[in-house]
DRENDO-1510 file (C-alpha; in Angstrom, 1 decimal, always signed):
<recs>
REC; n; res; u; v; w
REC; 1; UNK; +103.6; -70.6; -64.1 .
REC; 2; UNK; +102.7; -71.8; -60.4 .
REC; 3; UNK; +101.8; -75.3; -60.7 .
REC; 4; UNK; +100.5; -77.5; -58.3 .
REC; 5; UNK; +102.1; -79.0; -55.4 .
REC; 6; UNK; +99.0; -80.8; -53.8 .
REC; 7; UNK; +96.3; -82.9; -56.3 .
REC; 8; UNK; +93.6; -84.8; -54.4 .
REC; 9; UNK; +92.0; -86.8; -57.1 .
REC; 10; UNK; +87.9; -88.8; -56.2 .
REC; 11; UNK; +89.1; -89.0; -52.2 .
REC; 12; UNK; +86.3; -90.4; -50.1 .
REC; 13; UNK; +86.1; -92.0; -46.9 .
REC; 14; UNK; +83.9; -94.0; -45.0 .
REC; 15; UNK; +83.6; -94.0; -41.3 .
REC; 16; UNK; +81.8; -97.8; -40.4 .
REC; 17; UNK; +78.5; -97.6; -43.0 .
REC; 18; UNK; +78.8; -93.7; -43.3 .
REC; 19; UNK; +80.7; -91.3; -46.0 .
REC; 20; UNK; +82.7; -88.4; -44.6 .
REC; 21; UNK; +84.3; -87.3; -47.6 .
REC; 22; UNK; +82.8; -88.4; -51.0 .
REC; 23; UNK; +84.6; -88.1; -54.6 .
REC; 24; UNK; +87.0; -84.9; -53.7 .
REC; 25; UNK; +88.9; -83.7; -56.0 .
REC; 26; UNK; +90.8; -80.3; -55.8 .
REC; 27; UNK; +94.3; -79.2; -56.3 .
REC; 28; UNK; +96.7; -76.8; -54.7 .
REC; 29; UNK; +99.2; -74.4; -55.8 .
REC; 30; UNK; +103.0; -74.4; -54.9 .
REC; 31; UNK; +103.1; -70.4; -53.5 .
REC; 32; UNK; +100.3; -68.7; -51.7 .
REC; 33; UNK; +97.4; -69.0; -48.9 .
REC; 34; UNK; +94.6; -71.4; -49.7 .
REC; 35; UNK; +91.5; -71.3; -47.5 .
REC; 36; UNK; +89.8; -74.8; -46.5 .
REC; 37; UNK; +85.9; -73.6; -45.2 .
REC; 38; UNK; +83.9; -76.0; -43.8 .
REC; 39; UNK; +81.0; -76.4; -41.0 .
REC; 40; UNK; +80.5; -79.0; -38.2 .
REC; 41; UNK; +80.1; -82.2; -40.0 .
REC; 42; UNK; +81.2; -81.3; -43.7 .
REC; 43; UNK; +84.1; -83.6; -43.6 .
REC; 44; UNK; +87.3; -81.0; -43.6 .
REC; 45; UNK; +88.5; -82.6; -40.8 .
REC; 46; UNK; +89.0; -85.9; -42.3 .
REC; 47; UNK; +90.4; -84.3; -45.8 .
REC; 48; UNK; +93.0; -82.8; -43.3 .
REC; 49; UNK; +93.8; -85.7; -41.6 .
REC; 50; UNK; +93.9; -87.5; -45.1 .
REC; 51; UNK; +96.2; -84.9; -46.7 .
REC; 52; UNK; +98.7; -84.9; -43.7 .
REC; 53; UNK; +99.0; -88.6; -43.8 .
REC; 54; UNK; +97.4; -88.9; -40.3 .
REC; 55; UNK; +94.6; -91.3; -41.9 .
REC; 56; UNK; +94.4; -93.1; -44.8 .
REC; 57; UNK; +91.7; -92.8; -46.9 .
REC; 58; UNK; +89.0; -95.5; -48.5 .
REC; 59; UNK; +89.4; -94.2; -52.1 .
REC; 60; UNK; +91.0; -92.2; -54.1 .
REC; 61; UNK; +94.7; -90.4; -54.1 .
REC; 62; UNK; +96.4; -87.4; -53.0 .
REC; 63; UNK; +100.1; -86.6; -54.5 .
REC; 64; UNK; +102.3; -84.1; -52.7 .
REC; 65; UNK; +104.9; -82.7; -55.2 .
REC; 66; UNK; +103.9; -85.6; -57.6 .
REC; 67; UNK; +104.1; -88.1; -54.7 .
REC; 68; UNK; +101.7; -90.4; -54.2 .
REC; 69; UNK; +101.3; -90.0; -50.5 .
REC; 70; UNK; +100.0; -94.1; -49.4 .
REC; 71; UNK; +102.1; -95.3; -51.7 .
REC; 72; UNK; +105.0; -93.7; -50.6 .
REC; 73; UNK; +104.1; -91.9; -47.4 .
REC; 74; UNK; +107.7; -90.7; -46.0 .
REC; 75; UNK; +109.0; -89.2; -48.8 .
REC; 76; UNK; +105.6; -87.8; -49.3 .
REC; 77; UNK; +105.5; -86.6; -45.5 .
REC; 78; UNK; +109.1; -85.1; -45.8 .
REC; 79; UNK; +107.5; -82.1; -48.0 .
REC; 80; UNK; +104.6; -81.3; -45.1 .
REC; 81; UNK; +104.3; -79.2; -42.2 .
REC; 82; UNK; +101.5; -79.7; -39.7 .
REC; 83; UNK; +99.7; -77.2; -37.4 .
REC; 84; UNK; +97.0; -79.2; -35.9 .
REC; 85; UNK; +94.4; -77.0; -33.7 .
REC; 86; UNK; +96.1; -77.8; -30.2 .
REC; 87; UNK; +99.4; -77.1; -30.9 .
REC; 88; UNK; +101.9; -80.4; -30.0 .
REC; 89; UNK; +104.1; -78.0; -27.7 .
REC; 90; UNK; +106.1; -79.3; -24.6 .
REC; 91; UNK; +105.2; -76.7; -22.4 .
REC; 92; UNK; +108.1; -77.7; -19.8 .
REC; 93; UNK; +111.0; -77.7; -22.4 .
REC; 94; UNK; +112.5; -74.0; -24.0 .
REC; 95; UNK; +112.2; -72.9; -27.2 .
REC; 96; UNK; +114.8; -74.0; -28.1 .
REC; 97; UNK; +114.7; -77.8; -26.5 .
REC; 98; UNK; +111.4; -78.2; -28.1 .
REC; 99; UNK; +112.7; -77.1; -32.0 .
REC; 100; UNK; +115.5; -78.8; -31.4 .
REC; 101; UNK; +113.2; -81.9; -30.7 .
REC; 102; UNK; +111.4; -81.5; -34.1 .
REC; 103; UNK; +114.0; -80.8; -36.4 .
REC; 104; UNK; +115.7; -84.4; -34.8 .
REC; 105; UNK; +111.8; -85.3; -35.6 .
REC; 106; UNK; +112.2; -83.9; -39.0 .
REC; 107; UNK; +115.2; -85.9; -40.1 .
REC; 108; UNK; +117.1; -82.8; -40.1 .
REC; 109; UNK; +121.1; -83.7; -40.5 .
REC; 110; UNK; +122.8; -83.2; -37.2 .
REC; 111; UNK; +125.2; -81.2; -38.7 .
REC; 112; UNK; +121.9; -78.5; -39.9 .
REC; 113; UNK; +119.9; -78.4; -36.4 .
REC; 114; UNK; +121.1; -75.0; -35.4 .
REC; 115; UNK; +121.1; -73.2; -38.5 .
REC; 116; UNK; +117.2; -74.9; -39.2 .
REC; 117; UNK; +116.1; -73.7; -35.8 .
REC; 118; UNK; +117.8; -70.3; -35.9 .
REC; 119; UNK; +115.8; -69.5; -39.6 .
REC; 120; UNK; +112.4; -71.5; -38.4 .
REC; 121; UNK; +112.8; -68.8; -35.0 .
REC; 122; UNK; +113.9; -65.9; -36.9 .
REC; 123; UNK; +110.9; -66.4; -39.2 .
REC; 124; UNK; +108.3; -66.6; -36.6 .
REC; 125; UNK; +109.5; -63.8; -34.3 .
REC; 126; UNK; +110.3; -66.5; -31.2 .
REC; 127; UNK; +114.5; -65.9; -31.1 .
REC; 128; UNK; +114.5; -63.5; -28.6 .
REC; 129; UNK; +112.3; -66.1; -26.7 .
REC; 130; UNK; +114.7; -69.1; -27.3 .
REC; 131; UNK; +115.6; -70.2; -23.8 .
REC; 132; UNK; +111.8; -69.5; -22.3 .
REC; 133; UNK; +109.9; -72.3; -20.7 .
REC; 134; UNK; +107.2; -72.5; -23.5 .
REC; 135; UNK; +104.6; -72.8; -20.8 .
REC; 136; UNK; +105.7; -69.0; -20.0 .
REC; 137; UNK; +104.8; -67.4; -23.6 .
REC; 138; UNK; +101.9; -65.9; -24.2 .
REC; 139; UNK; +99.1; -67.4; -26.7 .
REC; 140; UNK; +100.0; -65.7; -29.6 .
REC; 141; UNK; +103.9; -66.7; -29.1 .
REC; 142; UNK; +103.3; -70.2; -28.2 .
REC; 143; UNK; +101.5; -70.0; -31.5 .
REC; 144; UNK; +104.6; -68.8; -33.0 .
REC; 145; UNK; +106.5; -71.6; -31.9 .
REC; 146; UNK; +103.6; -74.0; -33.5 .
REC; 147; UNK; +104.3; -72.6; -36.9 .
REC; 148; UNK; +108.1; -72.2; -36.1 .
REC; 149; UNK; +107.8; -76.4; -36.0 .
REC; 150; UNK; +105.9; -76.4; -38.7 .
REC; 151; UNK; +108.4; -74.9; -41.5 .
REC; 152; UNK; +111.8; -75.6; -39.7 .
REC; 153; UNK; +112.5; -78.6; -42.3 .
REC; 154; UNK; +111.3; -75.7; -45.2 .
REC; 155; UNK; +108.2; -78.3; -46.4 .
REC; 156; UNK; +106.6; -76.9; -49.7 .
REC; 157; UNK; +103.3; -77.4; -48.1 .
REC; 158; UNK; +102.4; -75.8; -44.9 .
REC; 159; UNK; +98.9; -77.0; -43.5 .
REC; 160; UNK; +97.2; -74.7; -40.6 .
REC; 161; UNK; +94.5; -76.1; -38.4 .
REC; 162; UNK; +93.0; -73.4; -36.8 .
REC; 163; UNK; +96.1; -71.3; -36.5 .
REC; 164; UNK; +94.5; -67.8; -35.1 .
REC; 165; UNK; +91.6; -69.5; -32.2 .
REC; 166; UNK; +91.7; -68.3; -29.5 .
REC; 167; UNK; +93.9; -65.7; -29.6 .
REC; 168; UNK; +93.4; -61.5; -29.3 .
REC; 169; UNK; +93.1; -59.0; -32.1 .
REC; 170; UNK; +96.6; -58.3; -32.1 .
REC; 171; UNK; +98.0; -61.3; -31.7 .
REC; 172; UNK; +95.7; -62.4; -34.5 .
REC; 173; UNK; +97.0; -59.6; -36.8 .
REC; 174; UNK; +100.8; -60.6; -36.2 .
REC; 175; UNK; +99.9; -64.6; -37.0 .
REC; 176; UNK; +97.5; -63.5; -40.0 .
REC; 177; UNK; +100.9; -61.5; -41.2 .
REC; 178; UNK; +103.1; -64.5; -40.9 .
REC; 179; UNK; +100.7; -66.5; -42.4 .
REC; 180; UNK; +101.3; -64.5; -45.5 .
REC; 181; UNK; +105.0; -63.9; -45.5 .
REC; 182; UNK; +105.2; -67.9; -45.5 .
REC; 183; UNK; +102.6; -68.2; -48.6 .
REC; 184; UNK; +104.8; -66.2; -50.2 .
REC; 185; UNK; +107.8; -68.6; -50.3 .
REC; 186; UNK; +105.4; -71.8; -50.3 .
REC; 187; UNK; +101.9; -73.5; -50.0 .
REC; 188; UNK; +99.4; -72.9; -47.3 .
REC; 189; UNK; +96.6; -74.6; -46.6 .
REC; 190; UNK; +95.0; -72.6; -43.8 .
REC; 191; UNK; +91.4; -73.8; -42.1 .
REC; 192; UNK; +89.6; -71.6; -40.1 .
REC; 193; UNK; +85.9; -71.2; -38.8 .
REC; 194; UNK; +86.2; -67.2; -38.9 .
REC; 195; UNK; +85.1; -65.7; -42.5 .
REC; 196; UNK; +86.7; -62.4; -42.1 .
REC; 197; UNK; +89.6; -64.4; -41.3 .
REC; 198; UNK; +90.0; -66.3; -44.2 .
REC; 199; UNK; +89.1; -63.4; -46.8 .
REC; 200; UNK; +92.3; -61.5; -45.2 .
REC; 201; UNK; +94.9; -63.9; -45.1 .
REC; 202; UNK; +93.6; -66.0; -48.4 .
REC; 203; UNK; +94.2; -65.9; -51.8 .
REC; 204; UNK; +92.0; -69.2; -52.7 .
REC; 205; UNK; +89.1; -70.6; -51.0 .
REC; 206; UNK; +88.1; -74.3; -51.6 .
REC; 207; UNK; +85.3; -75.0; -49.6 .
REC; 208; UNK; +83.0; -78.6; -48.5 .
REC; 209; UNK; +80.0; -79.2; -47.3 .
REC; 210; UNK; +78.2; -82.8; -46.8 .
REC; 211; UNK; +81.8; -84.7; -48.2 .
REC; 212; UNK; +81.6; -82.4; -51.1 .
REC; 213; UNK; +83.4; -79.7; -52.9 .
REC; 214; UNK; +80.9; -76.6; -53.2 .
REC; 215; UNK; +83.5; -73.8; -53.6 .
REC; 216; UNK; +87.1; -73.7; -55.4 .
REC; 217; UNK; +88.0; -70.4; -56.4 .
REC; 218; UNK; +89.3; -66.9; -55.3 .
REC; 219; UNK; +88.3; -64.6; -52.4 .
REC; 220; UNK; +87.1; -62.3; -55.1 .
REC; 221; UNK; +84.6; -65.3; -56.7 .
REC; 222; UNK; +83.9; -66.2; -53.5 .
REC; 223; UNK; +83.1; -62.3; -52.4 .
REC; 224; UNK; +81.3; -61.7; -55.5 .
REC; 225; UNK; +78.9; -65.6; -55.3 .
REC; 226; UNK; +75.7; -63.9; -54.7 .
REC; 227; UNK; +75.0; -61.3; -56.8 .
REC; 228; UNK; +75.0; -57.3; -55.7 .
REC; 229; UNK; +71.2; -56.8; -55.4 .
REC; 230; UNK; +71.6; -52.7; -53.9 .
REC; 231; UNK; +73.4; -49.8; -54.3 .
REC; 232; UNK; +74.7; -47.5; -51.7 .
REC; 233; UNK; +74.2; -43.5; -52.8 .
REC; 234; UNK; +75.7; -40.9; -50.8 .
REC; 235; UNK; +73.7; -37.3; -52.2 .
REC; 236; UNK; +74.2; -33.9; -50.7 .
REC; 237; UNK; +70.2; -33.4; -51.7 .
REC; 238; UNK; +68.7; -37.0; -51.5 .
REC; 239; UNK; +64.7; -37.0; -53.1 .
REC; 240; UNK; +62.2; -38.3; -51.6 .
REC; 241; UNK; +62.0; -42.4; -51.4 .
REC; 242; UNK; +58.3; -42.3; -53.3 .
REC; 243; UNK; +60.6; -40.7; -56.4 .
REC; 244; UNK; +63.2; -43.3; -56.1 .
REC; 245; UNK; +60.8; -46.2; -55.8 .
REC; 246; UNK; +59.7; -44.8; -59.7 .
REC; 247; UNK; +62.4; -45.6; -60.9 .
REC; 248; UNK; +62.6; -48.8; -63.2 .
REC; 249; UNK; +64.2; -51.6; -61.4 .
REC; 250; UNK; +64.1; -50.0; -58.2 .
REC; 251; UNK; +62.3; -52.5; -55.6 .
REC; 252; UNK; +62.9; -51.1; -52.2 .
REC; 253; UNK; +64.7; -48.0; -50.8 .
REC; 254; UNK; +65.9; -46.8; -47.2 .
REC; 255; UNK; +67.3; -44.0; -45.8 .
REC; 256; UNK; +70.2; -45.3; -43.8 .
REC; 257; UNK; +71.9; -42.2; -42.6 .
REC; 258; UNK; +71.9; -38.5; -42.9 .
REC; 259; UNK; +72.7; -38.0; -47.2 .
REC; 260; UNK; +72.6; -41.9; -47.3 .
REC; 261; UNK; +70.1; -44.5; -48.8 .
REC; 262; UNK; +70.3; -48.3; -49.7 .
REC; 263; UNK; +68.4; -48.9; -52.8 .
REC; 264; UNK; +67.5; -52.8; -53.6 .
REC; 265; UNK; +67.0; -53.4; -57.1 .
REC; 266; UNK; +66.0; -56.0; -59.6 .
REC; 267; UNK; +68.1; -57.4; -62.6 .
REC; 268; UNK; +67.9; -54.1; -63.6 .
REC; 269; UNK; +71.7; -54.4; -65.7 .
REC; 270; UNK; +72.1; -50.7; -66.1 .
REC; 271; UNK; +70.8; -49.8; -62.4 .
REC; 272; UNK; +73.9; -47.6; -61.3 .
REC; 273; UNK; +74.8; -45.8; -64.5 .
REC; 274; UNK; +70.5; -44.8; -64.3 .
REC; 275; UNK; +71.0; -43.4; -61.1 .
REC; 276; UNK; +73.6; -41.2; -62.1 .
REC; 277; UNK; +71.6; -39.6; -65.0 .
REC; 278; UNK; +68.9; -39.1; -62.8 .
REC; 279; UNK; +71.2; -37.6; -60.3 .
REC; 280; UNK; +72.6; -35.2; -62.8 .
REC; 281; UNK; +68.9; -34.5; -64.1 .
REC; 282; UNK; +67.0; -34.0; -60.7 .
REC; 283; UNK; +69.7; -32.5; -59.0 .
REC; 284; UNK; +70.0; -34.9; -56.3 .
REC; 285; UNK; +74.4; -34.1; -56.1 .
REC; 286; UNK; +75.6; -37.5; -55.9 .
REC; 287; UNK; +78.8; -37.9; -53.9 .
REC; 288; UNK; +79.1; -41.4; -54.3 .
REC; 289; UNK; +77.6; -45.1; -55.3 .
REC; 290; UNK; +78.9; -48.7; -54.7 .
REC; 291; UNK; +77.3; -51.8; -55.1 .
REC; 292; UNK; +76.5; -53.6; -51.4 .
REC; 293; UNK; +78.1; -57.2; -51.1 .
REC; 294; UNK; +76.5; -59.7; -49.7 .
REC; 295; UNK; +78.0; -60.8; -46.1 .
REC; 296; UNK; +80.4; -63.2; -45.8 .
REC; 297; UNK; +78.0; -65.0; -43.8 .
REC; 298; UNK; +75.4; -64.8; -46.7 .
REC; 299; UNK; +77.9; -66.3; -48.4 .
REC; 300; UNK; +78.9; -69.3; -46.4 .
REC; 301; UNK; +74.7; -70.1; -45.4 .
REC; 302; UNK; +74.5; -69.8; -49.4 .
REC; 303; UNK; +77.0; -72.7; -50.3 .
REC; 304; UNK; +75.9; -74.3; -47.5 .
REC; 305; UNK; +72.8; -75.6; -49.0 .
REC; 306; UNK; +73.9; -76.2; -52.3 .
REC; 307; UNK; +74.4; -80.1; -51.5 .
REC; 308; UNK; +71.0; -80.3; -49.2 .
</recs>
């Protein structure tokens, strides 16, 4: 059973007369990638900087590993690694300088520096890099080195601000794969902006919105929010749209492409398996059908207004 390495139990916090964050509560699991969503303003920052022992909060209490992190935040702060959005690298020191600097930040014993920084480097595909100015790596590799900092003391709960902005599609790909590898071993929380993103790297999304929790499940309950309300047919001899607008249920239909139409429907339950007898009885040769999800964007502008 994978039990929980993060609980965050009625957090709030108030900024002067104003609530950033207001009775949170959410819990994390000790393997796998978690997605944090959130837009301008919804108060994910804060939870961040709350959950990473960067700020401490006006109510409420977040445990790491059963650790109550104000109460005791070093021990607490022992089992965290932090990626922050802008990466804390010393561009003018090596690879190697710099990992040495945060495993000696880390409280790693002297005697376990190297063999820390040689697995952290390994892991993040940097050691051939080791005695590189970091100012001289690319994006993507200096990125490397962020997360390389991140897990060189082997914390049991990674947190990722950001990890994959402002970098290319294949760099992207190769820190989205890390990302993974690293869930598998451990917790990550990983916050991004980009939708696509988090439904590929992610097993989890918890999502706020106005201080509040709107979202906690998986990508597919997250996928699946908004209800299908078309189907996709692919026929080799398509009708005419006046004969599928007869059907019951049907509220719309467009061709889309050459032996393609989008047909929109109502609560119809029995929509799809009714298109298939009609296909059978009318000839129409139907190559395929799938329902059409909504867009992760739908998705996101939906949950959005849930608090407003």
């Amino acid at each position: 059973m994978n039990t929980s390495i993060v609980k965050i139990g009625h957090l709030s916090h108030r900024y002067s007369k104003a609530w950033a964050i207001r009775n949170i509560s959410l819990e994390i699991i000790q393997k796998g990638v978690t997605g944090f969503l959130g837009s301008n303003g919804a108060g994910k920052s804060t939870t961040m900087n709350i959950l990473c022992g960067v700020l401490n909060q006006t109510e409420g209490t977040v445990l790491i590993d059963g650790i109550d992190l104000r109460q005791h935040p070093l021990e607490a702060k022992k089992l965290i690694g932090f990626l922050p959005q802008n990466a804390p690298l010393y561009l003018d020191l090596t690879v190697d300088e710099y990992l040495r600097h945060c495993a000696y930040m880390r409280l790693i014993p002297d005697n376990k520096v190297k063999a820390a920084m040689e697995e952290a480097k390994e892991r993040c595909g940097v050691a051939h890099f080791s005695k590189r100015l970091i100012k001289n790596l690319s994006g993507g590799y200096r990125q490397r080195v962020g997360i390389a900092q991140a897990i060189i003391h082997k914390p049991k709960l990674v947190v990722l601000d950001e990890p994959t902005n402002g970098l290319d599609p294949n760099q992207i790909a190769e820190v989205r794969s890390l990302i993974k590898e690293i869930g598998e071993e451990r917790s990550v929380l990983f916050s991004s902006h980009i939708l696509a993103e988090v439904q590929a790297t992610c097993d989890t999304i918890r999502m706020i919105e106005q201080g509040q929790v709107v979202f906690d499940g998986s990508v597919d309950d997250f996928n699946n929010y908004i209800a299908p309300g078309a189907l996709v047919l692919y026929l080799q001899q398509p009708p005419a749209i006046e004969e599928l607008m007869a059907i019951p249920g049907v509220t719309a239909a467009k061709v889309i492409a050459r032996n393609k139409i989008r047909v929109s429907f109502d609560t119809t339950p029995a929509i799809a398996e009714d298109m298939i007898k009609y296909s059978v009885e009318r000839g129409w040769r139907l190559q395929e059908l799938h329902l059409e999800r909504s867009s992760l964007e739908e998705i996101f502008a939906k949950l959005s207004n849930k608090k407003k």
